[in-house]
N, C-alpha and C positions, 0 to 999 in steps of 0.2 A: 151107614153113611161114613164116606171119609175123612176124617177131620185133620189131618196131614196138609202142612200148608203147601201150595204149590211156589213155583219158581220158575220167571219167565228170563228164557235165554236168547240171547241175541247173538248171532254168528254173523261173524263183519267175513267177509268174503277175499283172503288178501290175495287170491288167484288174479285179480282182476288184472289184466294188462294195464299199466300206468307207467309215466314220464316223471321223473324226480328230477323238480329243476329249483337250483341251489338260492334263488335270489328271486323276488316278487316284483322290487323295481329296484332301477340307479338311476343316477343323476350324472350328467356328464356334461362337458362346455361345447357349446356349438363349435368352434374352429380345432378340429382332432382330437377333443376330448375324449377320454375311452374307458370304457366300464366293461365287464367279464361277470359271467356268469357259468355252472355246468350244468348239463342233461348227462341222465344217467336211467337205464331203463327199472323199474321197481320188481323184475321177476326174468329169470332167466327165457329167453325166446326160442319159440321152435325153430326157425332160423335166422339169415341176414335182416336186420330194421335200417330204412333209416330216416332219420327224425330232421326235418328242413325247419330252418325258424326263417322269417320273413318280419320284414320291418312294414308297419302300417304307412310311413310315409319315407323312401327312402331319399328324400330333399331336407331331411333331419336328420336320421340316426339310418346307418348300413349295418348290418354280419355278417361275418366272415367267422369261420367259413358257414356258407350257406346252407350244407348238410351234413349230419353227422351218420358213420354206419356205425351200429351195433353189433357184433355177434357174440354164438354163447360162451367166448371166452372173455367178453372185455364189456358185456351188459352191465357187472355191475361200479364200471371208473366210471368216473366223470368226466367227460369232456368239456373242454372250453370254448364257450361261443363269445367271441370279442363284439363288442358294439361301440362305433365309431359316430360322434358328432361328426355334421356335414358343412361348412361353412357355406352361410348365403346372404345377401344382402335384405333379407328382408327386418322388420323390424318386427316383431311379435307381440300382441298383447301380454301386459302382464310380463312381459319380457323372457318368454320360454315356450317351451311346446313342448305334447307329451304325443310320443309316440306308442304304439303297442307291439311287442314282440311275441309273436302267436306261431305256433309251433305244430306239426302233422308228423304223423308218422303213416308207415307202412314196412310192410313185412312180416313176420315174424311171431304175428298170434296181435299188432300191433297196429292192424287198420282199421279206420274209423275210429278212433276214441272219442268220448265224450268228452267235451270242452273241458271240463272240471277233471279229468284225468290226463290232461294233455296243458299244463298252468301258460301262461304267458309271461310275459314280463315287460311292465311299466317303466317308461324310461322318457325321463324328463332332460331336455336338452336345455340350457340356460343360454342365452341370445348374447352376443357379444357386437351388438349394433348399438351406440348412444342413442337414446330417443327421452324424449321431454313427454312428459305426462303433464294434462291439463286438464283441471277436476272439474269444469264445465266448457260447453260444447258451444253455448251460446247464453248472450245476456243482455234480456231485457229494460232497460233505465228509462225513467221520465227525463226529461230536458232537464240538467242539473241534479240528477240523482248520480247515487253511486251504487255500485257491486263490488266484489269478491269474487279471487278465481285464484286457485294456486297452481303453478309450475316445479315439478320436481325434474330432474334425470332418474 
């Protein structure tokens, strides 16, 4: 019998095609506010990629530029995608909105990735609309009673 301890190995796989993107969220003010972020591919490509990012609501937050190309000389810069607050007259709970900036690739050993190899990036727009907040909606009183209700901006 062999009494030699064993050891168990685990090989992470760093072949896999992936998007390295430099920022998870920003914050930015709704009237031109502006946040940047880069995509940058994690392994040199068989050929041309290119990586589009997309705003989940573009009446919040746009980018520019809308696509990036890759190839095997410049896969590993970073490029820069700008994210632009949109001004609108709405007034938002909470006084913000969160957008999501979700990202696709093609080409280059680089289609189909899975969500989790392809990151997004969370982007919180701050509202530049005055609005009064009022901590109840409705109030009930007997004939000569009273309640409580606050008003903030």
């Amino acid at each position: 019998e062999d009494s030699r301890p064993g050891v168990s190995v685990t090989v992470n796989d760093d072949d896999e095609a992936a998007l390295v993107v430099s920022e998870s969220t920003l914050s930015l003010a709704e009237a031109g506010g502006i946040g940047t972020y880069t995509v940058q591919l994690n392994g040199v490509p068989t050929d041309e990629v290119t990586v589009t990012a997309t705003s989940s609501d573009t009446g919040a937050a746009t980018v520019s530029p809308a696509s990036l190309t890759f190839t095997t000389g410049n896969w590993n810069s970073g490029q820069t995608v700008t994210v632009t607050g949109v001004d609108d007259d709405l007034v938002n709970d909470g006084g913000r909105r969160t957008v999501t900036i979700s990202h696709t690739a093609t080409g280059g050993g680089y289609d189909n990735l899975d969500e989790d190899l392809r990151p997004g990036v969370s982007v919180t727009v701050t509202n530049d609309e005055a609005a009064l907040l009022v901590s109840e909606s409705t109030l009930s009183l007997a004939e000569g009673g009273s309640g409580t209700y606050t008003v903030q901006l």
